[in-house]
N, C-alpha and C positions, 0 to 999 in steps of 0.2 A: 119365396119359392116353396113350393108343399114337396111331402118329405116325398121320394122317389120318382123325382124328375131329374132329370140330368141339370146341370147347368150348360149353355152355348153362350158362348163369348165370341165374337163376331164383329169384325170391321170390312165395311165398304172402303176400298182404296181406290181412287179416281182422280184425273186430274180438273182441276177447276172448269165450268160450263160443259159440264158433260153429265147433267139432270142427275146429277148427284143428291141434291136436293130434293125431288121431286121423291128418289127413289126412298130417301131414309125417312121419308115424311109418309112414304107410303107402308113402308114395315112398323111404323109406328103406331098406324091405325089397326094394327089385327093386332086381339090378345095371346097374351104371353109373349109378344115381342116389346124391347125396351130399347127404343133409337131415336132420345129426341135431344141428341145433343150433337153436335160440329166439333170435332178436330182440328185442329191443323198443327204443325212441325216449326219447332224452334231452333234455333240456334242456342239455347243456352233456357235454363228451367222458367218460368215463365205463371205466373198467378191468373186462374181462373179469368177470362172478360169475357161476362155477360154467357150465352151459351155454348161456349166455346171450348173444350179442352185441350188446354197444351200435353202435346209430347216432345220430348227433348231427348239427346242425347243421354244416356244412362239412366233412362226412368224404365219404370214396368209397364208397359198399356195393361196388363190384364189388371196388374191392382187398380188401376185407373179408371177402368172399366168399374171394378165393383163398387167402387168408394162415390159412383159420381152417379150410377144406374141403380135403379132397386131392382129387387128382386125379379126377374123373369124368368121364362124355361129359353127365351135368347134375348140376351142384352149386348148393346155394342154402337158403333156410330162412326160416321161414316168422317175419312181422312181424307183431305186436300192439301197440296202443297203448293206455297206461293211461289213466286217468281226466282226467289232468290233462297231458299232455300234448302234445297238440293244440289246446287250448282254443280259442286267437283266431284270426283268419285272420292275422296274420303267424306264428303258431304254425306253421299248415299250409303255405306259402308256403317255408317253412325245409327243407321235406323233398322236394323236387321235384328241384332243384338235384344232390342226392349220389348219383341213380338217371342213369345215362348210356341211352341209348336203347337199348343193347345188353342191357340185362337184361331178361328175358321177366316178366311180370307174370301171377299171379296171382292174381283174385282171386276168395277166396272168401267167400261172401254168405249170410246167416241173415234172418230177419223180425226185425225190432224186439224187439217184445213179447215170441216166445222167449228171445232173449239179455235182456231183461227178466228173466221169469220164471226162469231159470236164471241168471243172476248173484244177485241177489237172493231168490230162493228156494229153490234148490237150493247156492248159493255159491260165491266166488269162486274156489274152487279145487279142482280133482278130486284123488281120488289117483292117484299115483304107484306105476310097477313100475317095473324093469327093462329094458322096451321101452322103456319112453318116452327117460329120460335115465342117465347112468350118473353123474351128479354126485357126488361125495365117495363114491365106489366104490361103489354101489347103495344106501348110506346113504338108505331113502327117507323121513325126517322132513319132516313142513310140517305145518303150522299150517291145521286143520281146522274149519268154522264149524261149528255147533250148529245143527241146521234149529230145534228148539224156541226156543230162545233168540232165534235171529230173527223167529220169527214173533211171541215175545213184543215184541220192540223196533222192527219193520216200521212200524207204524202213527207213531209218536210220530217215528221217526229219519227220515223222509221225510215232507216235505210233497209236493204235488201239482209245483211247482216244479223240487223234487228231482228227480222224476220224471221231468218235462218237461226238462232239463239234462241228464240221462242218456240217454233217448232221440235228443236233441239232438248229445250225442257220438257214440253209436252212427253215427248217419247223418253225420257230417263224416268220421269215418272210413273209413264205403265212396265220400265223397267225395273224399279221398285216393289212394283204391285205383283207381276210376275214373282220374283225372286223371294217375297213374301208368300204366296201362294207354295211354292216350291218348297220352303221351310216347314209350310205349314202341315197337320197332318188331314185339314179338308180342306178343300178351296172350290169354289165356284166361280166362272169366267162369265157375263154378261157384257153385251154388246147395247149400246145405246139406242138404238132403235126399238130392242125386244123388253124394256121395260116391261111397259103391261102387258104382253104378250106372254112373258116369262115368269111372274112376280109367283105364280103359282110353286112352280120349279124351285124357287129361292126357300119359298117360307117349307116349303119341304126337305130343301139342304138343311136349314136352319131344325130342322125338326118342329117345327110348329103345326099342328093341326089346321084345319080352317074351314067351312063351306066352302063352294062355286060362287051363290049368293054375296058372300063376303068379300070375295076376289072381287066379282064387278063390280061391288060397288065403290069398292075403291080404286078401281081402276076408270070407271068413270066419273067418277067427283073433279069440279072444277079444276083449271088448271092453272097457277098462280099466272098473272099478266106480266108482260115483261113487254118491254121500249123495244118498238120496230126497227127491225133490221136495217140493217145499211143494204146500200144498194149492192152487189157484187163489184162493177165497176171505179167504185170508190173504194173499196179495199183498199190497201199499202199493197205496193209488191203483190200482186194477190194472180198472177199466172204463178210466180217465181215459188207463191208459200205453197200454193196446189201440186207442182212439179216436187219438192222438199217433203211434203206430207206424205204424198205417196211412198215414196223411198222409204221413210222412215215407218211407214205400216209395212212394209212389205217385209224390212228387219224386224221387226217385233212378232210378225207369225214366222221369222224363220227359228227366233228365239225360240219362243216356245215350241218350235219341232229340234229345239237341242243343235242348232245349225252355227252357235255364235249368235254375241250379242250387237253384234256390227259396231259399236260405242265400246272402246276397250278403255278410255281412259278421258276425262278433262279433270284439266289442271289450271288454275289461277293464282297471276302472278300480285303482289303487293299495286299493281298499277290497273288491274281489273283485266289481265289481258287474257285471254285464255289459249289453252294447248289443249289442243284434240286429239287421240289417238282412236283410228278410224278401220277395221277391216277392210282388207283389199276390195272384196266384193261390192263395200256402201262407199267407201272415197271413186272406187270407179263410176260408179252411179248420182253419187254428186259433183263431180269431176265435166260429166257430161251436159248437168243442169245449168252450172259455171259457165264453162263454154257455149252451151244455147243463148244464155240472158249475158253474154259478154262481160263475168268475172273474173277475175287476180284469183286461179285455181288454187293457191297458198292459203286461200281464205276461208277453205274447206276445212282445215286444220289449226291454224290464226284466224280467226276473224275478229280481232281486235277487242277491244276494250267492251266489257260485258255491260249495258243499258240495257238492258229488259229491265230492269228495278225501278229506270225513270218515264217507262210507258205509262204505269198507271195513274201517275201522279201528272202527268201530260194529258190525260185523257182525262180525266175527273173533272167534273167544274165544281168551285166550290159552292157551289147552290145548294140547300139542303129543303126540299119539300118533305111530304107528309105522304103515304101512299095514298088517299083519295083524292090528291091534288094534283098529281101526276100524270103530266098528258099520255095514253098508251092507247092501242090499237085493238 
């Protein structure tokens, strides 16, 4: 970095299929920004694989940051959390602590029900170019889902629960990002739609210079291909997850109007059961969804034994193609 430039240290916080991707691969391309590496959240400290950085319980992102990015006027990269990861509120409580106030916060924000729909219908993983990561020297193998094959095992490998526990992660995760933002002493709030609409806005949070020219061009450069959607109909639950989503965006902007955070608490017991502690306002309004789709209203608070952990492994086939071999749309 040349001497009288500031340094920006900067994380995108998002939760998984919410063009999280798209977006850190796009700051990547202007200079002076440094985002080409993947995050994600551990349980316990965790060795470098491939382009990925662990964060854990009791570490520093920002040393993290500099040990693993060179030099830029803003370096950082963008965080995802898996299924199981954040589960209980001393889960989320663990990751507050290793973000110092000095790192800019990004977060970027999807609707529910899409990252629904696209995780489990289209699945959990795109493919891969060149752009994206250069791991094991452009080697781009990963293990691809079968949209037929899911739509045959959707029904049966999800109950309504499931559903409700995945959407349930979704949104503690942009509770995360929020409450990171709030720590923080800048943050920026992006919505998934205004991507390239907004990219300009970003690289100017970030302090980075740029042309008009340079914006579009990266904002229309190819866009990685990815396995056609499932149909809506063949969704799991997929009235039940749209009804659940909603709620759960609707607490997340009351959040950040400082309203409560409608999720006061889950807890999990040695047998995977969980305990929900739920504001009057979101149990009434899930109370009511219950009731519509004819659920056990206790299950708003209980909903049993946590399996979102065994969805991805249910929906994965073990097939491993090569990205130019991959049937795609």
């Amino acid at each position: 970095m040349e001497d009288g430039m500031s340094e920006r240290l900067f994380i995108v916080v998002s939760n998984t299929r919410s063009g999280s991707t798209h977006f850190a691969t796009s700051l990547n391309l202007f200079d002076g920004v440094s985002c080409n590496f993947q995050a994600n959240w551990h349980a316990s400290h965790r060795s470098p694989d491939d382009f990925r950085l662990p964060f854990y319980p009791g570490c520093d992102v920002a040393e993290i940051l500099r040990e693993a990015l060179p030099d830029s006027q803003a370096r950082g990269t963008k965080l995802t959390f898996n299924a199981q990861a954040v589960t209980t509120s001393a889960d989320q409580d663990s990751v507050y602590p290793c973000f110092s106030s000095d790192i800019s916060i990004v977060h970027l924000h999807r609707h529910y029900f899409d990252i629904y729909a696209s995780r489990f219908g289209r699945g959990t993983v795109h493919l891969l170019n060149e752009e994206r990561d250069p791991a094991e020297g452009g080697n781009l193998v990963n293990s691809v889902q079968n949209v037929a094959e899911l739509a045959q095992q959707a029904e049966h490998a999800m109950d309504p629960m499931d559903s409700y526990k995945a959407i349930l992660q979704f949104y503690t995760v942009d509770l995360i990002a929020s409450r990171l933002a709030q720590q923080s002493e800048s943050a920026f709030r992006i919505d998934y739609p205004d991507i390239g609409r907004r990219l300009g806005e970003v690289l100017q949070f970030l302090g980075v210079q740029t042309s008009a020219d340079a914006i579009r061009q990266v904002r229309e450069r190819p866009l990685v291909k990815k396995l056609p959607p499932l149909n809506r109909d063949k969704l799991p639950n997929c009235d039940f997850a749209q009804d659940i989503s909603n709620v759960f965006v609707e607490a997340l902007y009351r959040f950040d109007r400082g309203l409560g955070p409608g999720l006061l608490e889950v807890r999990e017991d040695g047998d995977g059961e969980l305990a929900i502690g739920l504001e009057p306002f979101l149990e009434e309004a899930l109370g009511l969804i219950w009731e519509r789709h004819g659920l056990n209203s206790t299950t708003t608070t209980a909903p049993g034994p946590n399996r979102i952990k065994n969805i991805d492994a249910i929906a994965r086939l073990a097939e491993i193609r090569t990205a130019s071999r991959l049937p795609v749309e």
